[in-house]
C-alpha positions as CSV (number, residue, x, y, z in Angstrom):
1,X,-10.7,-63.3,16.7
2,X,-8.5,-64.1,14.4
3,X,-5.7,-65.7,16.1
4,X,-7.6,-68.1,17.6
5,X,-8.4,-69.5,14.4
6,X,-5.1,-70.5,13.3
7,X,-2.8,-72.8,15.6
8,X,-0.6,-71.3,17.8
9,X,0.5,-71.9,21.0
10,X,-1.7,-71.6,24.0
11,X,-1.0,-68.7,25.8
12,X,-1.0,-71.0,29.1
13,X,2.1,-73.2,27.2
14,X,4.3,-70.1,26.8
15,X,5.9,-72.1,29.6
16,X,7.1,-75.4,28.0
17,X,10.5,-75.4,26.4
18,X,10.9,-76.6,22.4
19,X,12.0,-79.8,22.3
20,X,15.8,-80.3,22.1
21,X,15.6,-82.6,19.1
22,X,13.1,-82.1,16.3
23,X,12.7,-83.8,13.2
24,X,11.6,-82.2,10.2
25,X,8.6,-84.6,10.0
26,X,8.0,-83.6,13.3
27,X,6.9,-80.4,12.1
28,X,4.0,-78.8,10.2
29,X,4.0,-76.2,8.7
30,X,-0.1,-75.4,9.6
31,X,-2.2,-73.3,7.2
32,X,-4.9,-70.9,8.5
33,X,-8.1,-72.9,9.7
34,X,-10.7,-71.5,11.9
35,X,-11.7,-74.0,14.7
36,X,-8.5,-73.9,17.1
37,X,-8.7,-71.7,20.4
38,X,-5.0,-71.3,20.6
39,X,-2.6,-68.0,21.5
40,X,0.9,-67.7,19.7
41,X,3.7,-66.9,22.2
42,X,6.8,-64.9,21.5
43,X,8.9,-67.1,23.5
44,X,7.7,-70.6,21.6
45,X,10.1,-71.5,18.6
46,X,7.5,-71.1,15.8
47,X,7.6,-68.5,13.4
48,X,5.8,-65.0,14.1
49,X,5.1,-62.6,11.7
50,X,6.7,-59.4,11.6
51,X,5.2,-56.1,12.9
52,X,5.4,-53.5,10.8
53,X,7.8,-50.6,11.5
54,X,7.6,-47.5,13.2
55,X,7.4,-46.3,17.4
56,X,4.3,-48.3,17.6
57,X,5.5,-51.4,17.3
58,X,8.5,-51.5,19.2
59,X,8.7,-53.7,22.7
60,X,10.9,-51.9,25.4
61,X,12.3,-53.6,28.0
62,X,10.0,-56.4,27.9
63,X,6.5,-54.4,27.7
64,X,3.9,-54.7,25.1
65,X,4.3,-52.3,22.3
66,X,2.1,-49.7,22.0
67,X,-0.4,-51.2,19.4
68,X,-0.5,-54.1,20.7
69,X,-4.2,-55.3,22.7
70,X,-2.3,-55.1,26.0
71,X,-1.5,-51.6,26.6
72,X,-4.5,-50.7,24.5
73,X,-6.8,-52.0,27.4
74,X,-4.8,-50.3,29.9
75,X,-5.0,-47.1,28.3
76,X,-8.6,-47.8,27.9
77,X,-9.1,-49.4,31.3
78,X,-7.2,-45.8,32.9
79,X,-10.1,-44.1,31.4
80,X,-12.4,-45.9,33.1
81,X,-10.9,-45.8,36.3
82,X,-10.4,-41.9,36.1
83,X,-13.7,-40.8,34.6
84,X,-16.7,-44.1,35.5
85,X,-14.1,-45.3,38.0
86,X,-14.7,-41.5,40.2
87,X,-18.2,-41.3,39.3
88,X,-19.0,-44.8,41.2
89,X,-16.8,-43.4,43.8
90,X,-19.3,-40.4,43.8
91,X,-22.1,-42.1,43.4
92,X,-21.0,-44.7,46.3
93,X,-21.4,-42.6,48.8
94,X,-25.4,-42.5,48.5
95,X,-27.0,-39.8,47.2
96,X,-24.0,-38.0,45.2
97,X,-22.4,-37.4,48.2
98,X,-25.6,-34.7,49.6
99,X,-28.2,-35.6,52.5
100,X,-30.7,-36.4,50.2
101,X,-30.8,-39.1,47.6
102,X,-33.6,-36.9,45.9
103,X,-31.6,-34.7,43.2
104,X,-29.1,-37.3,42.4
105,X,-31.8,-39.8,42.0
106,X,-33.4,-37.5,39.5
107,X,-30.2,-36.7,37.8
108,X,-30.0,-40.3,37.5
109,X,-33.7,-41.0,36.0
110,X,-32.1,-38.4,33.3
111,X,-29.2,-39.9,33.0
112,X,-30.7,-43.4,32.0
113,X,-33.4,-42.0,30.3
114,X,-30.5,-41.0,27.1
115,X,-28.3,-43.8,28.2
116,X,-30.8,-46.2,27.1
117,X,-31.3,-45.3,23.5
118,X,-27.9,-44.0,22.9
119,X,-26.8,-47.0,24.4
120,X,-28.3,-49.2,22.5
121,X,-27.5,-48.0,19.1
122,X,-24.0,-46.2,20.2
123,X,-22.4,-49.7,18.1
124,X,-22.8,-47.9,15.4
125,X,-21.4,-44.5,16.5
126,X,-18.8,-46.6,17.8
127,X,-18.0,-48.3,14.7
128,X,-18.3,-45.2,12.1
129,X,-16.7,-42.7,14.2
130,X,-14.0,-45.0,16.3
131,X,-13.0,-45.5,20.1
132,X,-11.0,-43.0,20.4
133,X,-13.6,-39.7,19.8
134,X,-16.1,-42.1,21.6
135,X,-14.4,-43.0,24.3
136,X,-12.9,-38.7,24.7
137,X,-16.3,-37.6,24.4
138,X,-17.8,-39.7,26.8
139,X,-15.3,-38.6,29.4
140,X,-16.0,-35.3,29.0
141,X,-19.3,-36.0,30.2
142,X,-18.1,-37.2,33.6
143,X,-16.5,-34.2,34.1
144,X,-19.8,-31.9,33.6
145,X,-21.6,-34.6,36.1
146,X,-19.1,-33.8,38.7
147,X,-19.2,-29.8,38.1
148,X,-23.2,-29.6,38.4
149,X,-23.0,-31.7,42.3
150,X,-20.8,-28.6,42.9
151,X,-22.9,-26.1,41.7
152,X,-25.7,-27.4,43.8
153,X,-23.8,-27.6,47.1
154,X,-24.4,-23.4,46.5
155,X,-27.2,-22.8,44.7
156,X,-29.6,-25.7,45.6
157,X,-30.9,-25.9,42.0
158,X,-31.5,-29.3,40.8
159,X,-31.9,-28.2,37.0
160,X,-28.0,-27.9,36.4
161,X,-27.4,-31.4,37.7
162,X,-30.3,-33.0,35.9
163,X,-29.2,-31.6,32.9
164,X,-25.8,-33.0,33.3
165,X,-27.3,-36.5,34.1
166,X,-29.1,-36.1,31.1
167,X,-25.6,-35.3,29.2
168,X,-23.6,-38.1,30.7
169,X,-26.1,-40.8,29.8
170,X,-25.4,-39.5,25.9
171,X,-21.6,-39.8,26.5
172,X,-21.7,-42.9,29.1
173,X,-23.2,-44.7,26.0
174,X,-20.4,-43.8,23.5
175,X,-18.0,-44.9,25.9
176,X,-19.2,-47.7,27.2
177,X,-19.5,-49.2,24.1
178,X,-16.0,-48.0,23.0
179,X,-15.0,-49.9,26.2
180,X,-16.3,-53.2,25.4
181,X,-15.1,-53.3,21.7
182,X,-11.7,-53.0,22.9
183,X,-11.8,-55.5,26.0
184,X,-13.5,-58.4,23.8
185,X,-12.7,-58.0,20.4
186,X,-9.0,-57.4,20.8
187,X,-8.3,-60.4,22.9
188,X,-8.1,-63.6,22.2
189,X,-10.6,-66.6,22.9
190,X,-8.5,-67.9,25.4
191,X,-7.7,-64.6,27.0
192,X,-11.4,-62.9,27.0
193,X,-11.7,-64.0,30.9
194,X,-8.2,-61.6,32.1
195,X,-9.1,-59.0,29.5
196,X,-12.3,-58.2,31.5
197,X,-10.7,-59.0,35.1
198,X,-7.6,-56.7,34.4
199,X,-10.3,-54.0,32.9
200,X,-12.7,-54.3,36.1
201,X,-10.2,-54.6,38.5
202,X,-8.4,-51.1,37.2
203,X,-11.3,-49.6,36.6
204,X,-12.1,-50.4,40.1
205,X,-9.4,-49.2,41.5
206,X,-10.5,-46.0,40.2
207,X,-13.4,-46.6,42.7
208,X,-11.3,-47.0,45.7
209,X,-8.9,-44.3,45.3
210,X,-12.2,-41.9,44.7
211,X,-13.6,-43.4,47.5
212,X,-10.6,-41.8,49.8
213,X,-10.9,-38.8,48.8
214,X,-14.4,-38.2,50.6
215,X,-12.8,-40.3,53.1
216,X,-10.1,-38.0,53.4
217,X,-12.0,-35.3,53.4
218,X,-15.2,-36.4,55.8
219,X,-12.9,-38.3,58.1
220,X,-14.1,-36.2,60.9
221,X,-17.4,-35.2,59.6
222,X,-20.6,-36.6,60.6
223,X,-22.6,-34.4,58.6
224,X,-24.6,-35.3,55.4
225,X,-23.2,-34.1,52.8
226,X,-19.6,-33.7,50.9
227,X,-17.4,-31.1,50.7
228,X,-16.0,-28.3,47.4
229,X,-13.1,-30.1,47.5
230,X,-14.4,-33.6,47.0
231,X,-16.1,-32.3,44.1
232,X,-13.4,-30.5,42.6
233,X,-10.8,-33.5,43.0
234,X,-13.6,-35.8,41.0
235,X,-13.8,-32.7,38.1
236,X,-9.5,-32.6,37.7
237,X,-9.1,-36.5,37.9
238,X,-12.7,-36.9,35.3
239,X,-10.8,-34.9,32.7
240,X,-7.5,-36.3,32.7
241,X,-9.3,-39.4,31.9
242,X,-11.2,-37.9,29.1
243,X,-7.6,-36.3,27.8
244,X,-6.4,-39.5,28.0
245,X,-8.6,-41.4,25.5
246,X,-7.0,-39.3,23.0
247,X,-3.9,-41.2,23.0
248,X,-5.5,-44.3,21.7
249,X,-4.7,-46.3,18.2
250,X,-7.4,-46.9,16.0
251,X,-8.4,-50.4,15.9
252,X,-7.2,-50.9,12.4
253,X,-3.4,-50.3,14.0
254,X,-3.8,-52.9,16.5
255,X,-1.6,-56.0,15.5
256,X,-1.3,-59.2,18.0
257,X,1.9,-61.1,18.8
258,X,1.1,-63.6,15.7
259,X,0.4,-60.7,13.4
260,X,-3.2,-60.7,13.2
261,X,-5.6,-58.0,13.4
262,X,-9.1,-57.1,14.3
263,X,-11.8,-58.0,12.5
264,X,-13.6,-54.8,11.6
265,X,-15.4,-53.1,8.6
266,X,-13.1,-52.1,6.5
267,X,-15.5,-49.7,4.5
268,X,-18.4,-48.9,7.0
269,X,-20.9,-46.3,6.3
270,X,-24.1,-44.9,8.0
271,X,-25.9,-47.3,6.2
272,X,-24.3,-50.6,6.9
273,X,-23.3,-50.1,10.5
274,X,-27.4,-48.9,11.0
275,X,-28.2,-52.4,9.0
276,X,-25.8,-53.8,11.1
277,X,-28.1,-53.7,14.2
278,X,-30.7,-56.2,12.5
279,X,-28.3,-58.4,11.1
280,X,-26.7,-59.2,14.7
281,X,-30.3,-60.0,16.1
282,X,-30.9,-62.2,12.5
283,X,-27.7,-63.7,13.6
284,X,-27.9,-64.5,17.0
285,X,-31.5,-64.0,17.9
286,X,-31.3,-66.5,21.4
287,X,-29.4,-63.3,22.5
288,X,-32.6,-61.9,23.3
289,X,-32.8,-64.4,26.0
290,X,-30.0,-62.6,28.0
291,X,-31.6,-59.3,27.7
292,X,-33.2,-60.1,31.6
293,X,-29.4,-60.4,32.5
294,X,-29.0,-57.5,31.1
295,X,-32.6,-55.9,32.2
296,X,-31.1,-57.1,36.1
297,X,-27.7,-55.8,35.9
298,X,-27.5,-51.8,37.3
299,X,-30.7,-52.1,39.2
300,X,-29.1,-53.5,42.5
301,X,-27.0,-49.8,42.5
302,X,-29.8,-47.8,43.6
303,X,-30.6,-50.1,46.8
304,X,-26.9,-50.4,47.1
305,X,-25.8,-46.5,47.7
306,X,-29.4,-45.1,48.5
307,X,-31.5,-47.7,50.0
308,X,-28.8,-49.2,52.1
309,X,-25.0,-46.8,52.7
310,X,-27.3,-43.6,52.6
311,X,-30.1,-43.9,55.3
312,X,-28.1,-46.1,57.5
313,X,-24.4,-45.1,58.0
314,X,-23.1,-41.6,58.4
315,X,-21.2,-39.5,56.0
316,X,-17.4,-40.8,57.0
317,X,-18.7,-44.5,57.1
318,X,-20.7,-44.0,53.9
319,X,-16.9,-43.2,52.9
320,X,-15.3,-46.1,53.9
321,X,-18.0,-48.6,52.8
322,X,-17.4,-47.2,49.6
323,X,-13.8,-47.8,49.7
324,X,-14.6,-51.3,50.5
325,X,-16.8,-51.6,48.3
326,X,-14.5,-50.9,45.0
327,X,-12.0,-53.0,47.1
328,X,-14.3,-56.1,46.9
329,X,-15.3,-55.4,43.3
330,X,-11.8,-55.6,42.2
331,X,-11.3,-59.2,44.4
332,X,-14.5,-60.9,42.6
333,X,-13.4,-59.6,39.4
334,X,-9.9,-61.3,39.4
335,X,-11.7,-64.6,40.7
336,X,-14.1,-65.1,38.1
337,X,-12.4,-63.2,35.6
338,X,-9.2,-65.6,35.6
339,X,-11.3,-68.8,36.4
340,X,-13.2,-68.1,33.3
341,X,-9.6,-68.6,31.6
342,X,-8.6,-71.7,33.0
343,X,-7.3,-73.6,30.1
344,X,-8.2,-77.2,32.0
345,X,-11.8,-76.5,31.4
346,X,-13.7,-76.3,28.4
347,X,-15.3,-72.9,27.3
348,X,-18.5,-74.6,27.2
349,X,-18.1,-76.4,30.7
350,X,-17.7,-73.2,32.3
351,X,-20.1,-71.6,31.0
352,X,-22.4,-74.6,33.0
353,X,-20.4,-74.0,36.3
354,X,-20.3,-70.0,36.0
355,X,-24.1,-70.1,35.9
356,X,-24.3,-72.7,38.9
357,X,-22.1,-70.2,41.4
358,X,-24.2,-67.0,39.9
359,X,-28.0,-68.4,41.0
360,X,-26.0,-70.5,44.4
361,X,-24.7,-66.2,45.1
362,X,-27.7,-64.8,44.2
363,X,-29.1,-67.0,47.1
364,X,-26.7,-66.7,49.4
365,X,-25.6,-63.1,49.7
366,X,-29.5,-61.4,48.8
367,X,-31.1,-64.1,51.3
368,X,-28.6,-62.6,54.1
369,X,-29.6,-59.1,52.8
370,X,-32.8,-59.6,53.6
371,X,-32.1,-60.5,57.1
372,X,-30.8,-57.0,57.8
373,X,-33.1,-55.2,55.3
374,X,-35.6,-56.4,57.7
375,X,-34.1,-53.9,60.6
376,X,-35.3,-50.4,59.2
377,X,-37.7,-49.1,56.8
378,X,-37.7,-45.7,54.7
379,X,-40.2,-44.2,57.1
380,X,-37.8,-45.0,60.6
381,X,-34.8,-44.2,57.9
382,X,-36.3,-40.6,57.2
383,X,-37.2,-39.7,61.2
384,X,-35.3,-36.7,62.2
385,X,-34.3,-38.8,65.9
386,X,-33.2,-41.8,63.3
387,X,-29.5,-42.8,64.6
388,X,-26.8,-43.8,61.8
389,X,-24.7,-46.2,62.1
390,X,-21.1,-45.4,62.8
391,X,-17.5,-47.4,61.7
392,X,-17.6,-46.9,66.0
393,X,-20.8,-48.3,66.4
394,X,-21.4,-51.3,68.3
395,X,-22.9,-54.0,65.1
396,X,-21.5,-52.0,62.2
397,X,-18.9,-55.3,61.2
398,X,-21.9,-57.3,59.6
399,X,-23.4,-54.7,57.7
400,X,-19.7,-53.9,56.8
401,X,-19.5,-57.6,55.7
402,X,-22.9,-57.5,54.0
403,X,-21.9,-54.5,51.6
404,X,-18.5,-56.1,50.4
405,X,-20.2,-59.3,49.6
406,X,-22.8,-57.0,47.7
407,X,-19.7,-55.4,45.4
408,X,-18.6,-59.2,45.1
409,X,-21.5,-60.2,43.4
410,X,-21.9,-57.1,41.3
411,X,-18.2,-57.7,40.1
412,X,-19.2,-61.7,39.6
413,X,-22.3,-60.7,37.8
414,X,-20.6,-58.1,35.6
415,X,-17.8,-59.9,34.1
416,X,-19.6,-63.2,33.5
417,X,-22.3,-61.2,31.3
418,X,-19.0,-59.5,29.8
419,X,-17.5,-63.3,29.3
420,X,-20.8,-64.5,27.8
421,X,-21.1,-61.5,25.6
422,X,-17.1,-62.1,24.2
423,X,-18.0,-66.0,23.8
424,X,-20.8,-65.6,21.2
425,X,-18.4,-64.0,18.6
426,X,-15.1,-62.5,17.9
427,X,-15.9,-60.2,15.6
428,X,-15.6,-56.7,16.9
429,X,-19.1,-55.0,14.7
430,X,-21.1,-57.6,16.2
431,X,-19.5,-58.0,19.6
432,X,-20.0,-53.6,19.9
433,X,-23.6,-53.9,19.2
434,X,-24.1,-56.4,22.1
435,X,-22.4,-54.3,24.1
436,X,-25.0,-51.7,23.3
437,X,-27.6,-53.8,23.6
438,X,-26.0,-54.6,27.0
439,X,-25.1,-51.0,28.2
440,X,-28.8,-49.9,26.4
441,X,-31.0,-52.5,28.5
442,X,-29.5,-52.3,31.6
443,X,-29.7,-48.0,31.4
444,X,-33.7,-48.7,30.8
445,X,-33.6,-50.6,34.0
446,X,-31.8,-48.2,36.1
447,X,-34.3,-45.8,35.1
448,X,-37.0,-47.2,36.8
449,X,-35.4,-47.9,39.8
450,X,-33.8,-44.4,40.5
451,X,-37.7,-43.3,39.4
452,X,-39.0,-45.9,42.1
453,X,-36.8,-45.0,45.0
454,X,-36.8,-41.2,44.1
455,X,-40.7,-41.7,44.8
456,X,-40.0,-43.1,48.3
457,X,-40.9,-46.5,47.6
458,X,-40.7,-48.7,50.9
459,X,-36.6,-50.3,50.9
460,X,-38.1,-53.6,51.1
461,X,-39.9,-53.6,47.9
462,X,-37.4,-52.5,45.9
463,X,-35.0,-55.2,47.6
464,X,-37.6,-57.2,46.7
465,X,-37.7,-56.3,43.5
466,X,-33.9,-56.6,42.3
467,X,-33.6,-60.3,43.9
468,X,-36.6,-61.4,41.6
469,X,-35.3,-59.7,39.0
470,X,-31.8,-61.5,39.4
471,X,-33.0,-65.0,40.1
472,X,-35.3,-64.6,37.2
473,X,-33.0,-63.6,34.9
474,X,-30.4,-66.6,35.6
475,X,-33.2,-68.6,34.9
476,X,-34.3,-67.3,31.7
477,X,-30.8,-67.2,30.5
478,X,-29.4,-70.4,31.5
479,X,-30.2,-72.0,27.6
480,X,-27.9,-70.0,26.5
481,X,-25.4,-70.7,29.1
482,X,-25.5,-74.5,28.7
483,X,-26.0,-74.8,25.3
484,X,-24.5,-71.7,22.6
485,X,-21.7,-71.4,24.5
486,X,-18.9,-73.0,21.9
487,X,-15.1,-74.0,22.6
488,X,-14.7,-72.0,19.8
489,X,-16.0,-69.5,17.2
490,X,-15.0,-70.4,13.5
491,X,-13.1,-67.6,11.7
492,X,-15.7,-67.9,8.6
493,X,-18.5,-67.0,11.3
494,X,-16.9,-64.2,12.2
495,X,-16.0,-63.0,8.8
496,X,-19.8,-63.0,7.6
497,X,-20.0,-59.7,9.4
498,X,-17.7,-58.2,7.8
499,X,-16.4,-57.0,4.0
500,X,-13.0,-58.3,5.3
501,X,-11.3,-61.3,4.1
502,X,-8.8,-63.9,6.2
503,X,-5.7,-62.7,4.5
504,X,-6.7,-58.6,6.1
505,X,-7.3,-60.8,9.2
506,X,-4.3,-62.7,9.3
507,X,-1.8,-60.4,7.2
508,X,-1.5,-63.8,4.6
509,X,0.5,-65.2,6.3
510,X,0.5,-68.7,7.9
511,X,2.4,-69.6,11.0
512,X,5.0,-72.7,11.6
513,X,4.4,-74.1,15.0
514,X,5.6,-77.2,16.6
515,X,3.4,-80.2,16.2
516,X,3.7,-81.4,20.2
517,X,3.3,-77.0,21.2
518,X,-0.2,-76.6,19.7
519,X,-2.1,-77.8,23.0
520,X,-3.0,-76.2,26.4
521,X,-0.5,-76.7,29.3
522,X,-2.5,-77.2,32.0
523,X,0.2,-76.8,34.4
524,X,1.5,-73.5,33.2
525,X,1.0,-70.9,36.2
526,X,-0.8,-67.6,35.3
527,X,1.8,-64.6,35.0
528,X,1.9,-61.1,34.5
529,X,-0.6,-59.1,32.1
530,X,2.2,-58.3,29.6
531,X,3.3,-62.3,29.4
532,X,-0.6,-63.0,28.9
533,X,-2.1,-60.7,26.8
């Protein structure tokens, strides 16, 4: 982005006090250039540019202002966690919450099969019509998810709910990739890492607290399915979320704490943001190499929920597996996330060590799994005399264990693609139609998994299947790991993409800074999301 092309001080150094003493050829006064990952801070004694006037722009009581990238991502990241946040929650418990994993697995072969293409070219939706319709729209589309699970629990017609799978894979798309525009292009280089560990672990959260309300509302139930009221919470809480898209910015009003703005199209048109799908292949085409990252990253979701909560736990532990479940997400998403930020490290030399602890997880935690995959099959599974296990059941810890080291790695996985993604550019047109591309290939894969378990393939092959699929991925992606991942992106890079220019990036204006300030503190201790970001 643009900050990080001009130096400032390292969000990390917002700690070290100016010098007492400080001689005018001590300081420079340093122009806009385009190679230094630094963040300006508010408290260091450099020069900041002024915001413009007006509600928007006005810090109360030490928060972020309103415009600012901040509370943008927590509005965005509140969306999340009330409308994709309760539809993992729903999904968590196997099966959307009924007996059988049939009709939601066909309501989910629908919804990938339009999440795929819209997916995949929603960057240019996103970028003609904006994130916040996109990201309104989208929610909206949770909300008719939920109603049609509902319906069914009365009428037992699967057309309703495959209909609305069909619908929410249009709007998952849109916002999806209204989502990642805002957690990687607004940030900063040295602030990509807690942007998507702050957005995971909220929209996380959103997980968990769904999760307790079938736990709350199964917690003496051993039956199969979930009851009205489940349902109906999911429907209220789905379209608060999409309500509260609404009360986005447009990117265009976003300002940072050194006065610099997104990089966008200031002009964009049908024509150039279509156009604009080639050009970030032509630009980056070794980012077809990640597309098996991509291909593996939503297909360990069906064996999750319905090939190991559904068949072997009943409908209260199903419950609180899911509530661990989200819990775990949100611990693997602040470890990675915030280790991908350490400001001893080079961008570039995490990158190396990120891919190292992905392929050592993907080893350590499937291998386990396929330990205790190796204890049932669909066929036992499907018996009518089949016992599930229950949170009182004598051997329920391990598999307990098993599934929050699942969510672990999903959360791991997740927000290093999301890192890797962010550290190709900063330009928010090119980093939205990754995002699709991401959101796009990974909806194609789902497909065919919901398709394969929905046609009772055996558990073990399709376990089978998402480990290959994993390991093989890491592997096919690791050139880009450990060798086109920069320390930083120049600012002329990321304004080729673009009909901007550095002064509508930067406001024209250059920022003083201390000499001895423009560095990473390495000992500066991580604090608070409105300090950081």
């Amino acid at each position: 982005m643009a900050d990080e092309k001009i130096p400032e001080v390292s969000s990390a150094s917002a700690a070290v006090p100016p010098p007492t003493t400080t001689s005018a050829t001590e300081k420079e006064a340093v122009a806009p250039t385009a190679t230094q990952d630094v963040e300006a801070s508010a408290a260091g004694p450099g020069t900041v540019p002024d915001r413009p006037a007006g509600w928007k722009y006005r810090s109360y009581y030490g928060l972020p202002y309103y415009a600012s990238p901040a509370t943008q991502l927590l509005i965005v990241s509140f969306v999340c966690f009330l409308c994709p946040g309760m539809f993992n929650a729903l999904s968590g418990t196997g099966g959307g919450g009924q007996v059988k994993a049939t009709t939601a697995d066909n309501a989910n072969v629908a919804l990938y099969s339009t999440f795929a293409p819209v997916g995949f070219f929603a960057g240019t939706l996103v970028n003609r019509l904006g994130v916040r319709i996109t990201l309104s729209f989208g929610g909206i589309g949770y909300f008719i998810y939920a109603s049609s699970f509902l319906a069914y629990n009365h009428t037992q017609d699967a057309g309703y709910t495959i209909f609305a799978g069909a619908l929410l894979g249009v709007s998952a798309g849109l916002l999806w990739a209204a989502q990642g525009t805002v957690m990687l292009s607004y940030p900063t280089e040295a602030s990509k890492g807690r942007y998507i560990a702050w957005f995971w672990m909220i929209f996380n959260l959103g997980g968990v607290i769904g999760a307790l309300i079938p736990l709350g509302q199964n917690i003496h139930s051993t039956s199969g399915s979930v009851s009205d009221g489940t349902y109906i919470g999911f429907m209220i809480l789905m379209f608060l979320g999409a309500m509260l898209a609404l009360c986005l910015v447009s990117a265009k009003e976003v300002i940072r704490k050194d006065g610099s703005r997104v990089i966008l199209m200031k002009h964009p048109t049908w024509q150039s943001e279509i156009f604009g799908l080639w050009e970030t292949l032509r630009l980056e085409p070794f980012v077809i190499a990640l597309f098996p990252m991509f291909f593996a990253s939503n297909v360990f979701y069906t064996y999750h929920f319905n090939d190991y909560n559904l068949p072997k736990f009943d409908i209260r532990t199903r419950a609180l597996n899911n509530v661990l479940y989200w819990s775990s997400q949100i611990i693997g998403a602040f470890s990675v996330g915030y280790f991908l930020d350490l400001p001893q490290l080079k961008r570039s030399l995490k990158a190396k060590i990120i891919l190292g602890v992905l392929f050592v997880l993907t080893m350590v935690i499937w291998g386990g799994g396929w330990a205790f995959q190796k204890t049932y099959t669909r066929a036992e599974a499907d018996a009518a005399d089949f016992i599930k296990l229950d949170w009182n059941s004598p051997g329920y810890v391990g598999p307990m264990f098993l599934y929050m080291f699942y969510a672990f790695y999903d959360a791991a996985w997740q927000t290093s693609v999301y890192w890797l993604i962010g550290s190709l550019t900063n330009n928010s047109r090119r980093l939205v139609n990754y995002v699709g591309f991401y959101k796009g290939i990974q909806s194609a894969a789902a497909v065919i998994f919901f398709r394969i378990d929905a046609l009772g393939a055996p558990y073990a092959g399709i376990f089978g299947g998402v480990w290959g699929l994993l390991a093989g991925s890491l592997v096919i992606a690791a050139p880009v790991f450990w060798f086109k991942i920069r320390d930083t992106v120049p600012l002329e890079e990321d304004l080729e993409f673009s009909d901007e220019t550095v002064e509508d990036v930067l406001g024209g204006k250059a920022v003083s800074v201390e000499e001895n300030e423009v560095h990473h503190d390495a000992s500066a201790p991580a604090t608070e999301i409105s300090e950081k970001i």
